[in-house]
ROMI-534010 format. One line per field, with one value per residue (C-alpha): residue in three letters; x, y, z. Coordinates in Angstrom, 3 decimals, m for minus. Layout:
% residues N
residu = ALA_...
x = X_...
y = Y_...
z = Z_...
END
This chain:
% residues 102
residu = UNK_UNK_UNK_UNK_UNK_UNK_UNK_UNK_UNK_UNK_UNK_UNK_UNK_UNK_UNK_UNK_UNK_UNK_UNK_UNK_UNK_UNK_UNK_UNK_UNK_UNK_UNK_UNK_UNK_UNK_UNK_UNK_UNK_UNK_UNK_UNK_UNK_UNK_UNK_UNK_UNK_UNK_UNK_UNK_UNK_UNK_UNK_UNK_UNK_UNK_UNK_UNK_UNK_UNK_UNK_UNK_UNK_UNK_UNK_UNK_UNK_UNK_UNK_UNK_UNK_UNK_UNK_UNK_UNK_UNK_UNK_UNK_UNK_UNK_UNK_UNK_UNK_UNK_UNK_UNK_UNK_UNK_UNK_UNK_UNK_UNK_UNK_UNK_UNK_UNK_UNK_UNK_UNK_UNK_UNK_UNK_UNK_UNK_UNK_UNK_UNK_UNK
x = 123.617_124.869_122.701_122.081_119.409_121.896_122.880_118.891_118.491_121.434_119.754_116.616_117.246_119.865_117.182_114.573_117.132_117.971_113.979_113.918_116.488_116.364_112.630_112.167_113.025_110.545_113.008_115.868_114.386_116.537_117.922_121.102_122.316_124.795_127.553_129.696_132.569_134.415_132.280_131.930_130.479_127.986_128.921_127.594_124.571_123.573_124.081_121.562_119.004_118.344_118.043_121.256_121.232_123.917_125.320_124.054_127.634_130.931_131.454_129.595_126.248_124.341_121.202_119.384_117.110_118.613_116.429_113.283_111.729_109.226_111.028_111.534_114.722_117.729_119.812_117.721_118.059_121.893_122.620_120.790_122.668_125.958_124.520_124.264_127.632_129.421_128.150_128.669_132.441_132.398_131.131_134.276_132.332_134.087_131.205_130.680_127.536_126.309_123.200_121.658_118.945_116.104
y = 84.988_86.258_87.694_85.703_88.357_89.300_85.484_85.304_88.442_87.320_83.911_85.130_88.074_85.733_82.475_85.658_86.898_83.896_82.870_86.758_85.957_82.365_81.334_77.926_75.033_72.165_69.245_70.405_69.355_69.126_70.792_72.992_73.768_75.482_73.047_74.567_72.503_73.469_75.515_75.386_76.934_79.953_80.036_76.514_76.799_80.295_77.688_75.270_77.919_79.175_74.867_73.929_70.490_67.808_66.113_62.849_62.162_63.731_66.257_69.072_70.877_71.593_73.570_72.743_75.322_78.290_80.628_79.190_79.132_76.941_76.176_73.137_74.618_73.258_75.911_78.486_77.034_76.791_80.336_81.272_78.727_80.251_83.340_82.337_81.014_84.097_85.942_83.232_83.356_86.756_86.185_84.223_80.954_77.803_76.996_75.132_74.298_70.956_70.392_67.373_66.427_65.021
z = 95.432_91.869_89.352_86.221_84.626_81.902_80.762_80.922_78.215_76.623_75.822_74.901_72.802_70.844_70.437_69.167_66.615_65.371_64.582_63.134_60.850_59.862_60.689_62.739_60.808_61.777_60.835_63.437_67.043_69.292_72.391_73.855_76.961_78.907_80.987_84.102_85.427_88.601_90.202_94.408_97.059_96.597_92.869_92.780_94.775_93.022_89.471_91.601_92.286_88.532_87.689_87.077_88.032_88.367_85.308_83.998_82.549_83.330_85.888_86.394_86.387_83.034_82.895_79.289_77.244_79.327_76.961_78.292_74.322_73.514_69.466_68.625_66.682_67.923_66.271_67.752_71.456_70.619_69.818_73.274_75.139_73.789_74.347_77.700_78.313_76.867_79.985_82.491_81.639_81.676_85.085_85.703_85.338_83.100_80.965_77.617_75.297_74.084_71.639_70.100_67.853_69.087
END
């Protein structure tokens, strides 16, 4: 199985920074997460064991909040889940980010 502890730090340490620098701001719930098309085999099952699960729409697997923070800021979850992608395509991996507002 791949190791995913440094798109883990990644995420966090980004989400922290950006609540250091810009505070929370309580009228931007929402969420973010990271989306992975194309991968197979042990690439996809090592996605499936850190909770990547299956796309509701589209192809793919998406795994939402990949920080793990408890904000409610949707920019903050964002810049972890880009955070987070940055390494899995460094890994090789073809991922993207998606947010919304809650």
């Amino acid at each position: 199985m791949l190791n995913f502890d440094n798109a883990y730090l990644a995420a966090v340490n980004a989400t922290n920074n950006y609540i250091a620098e810009n505070g929370e701001n309580p009228f931007g719930c929402g969420f973010a997460w990271v989306d992975v098309r194309g991968a197979r085999g042990k690439k996809l099952e090592s996605l499936k064991s850190i909770g990547f699960k299956k796309k509701h729409v589209g192809t793919g697997v998406s795994l939402w909040n990949p920080s793990g923070s408890m904000t409610q800021d949707m920019d903050a979850k964002y810049a972890g889940a880009v955070a987070f992608a940055d390494v899995l395509k460094q890994m090789g991996f073809d991922a993207s980010v998606g947010s919304r507002l809650d």
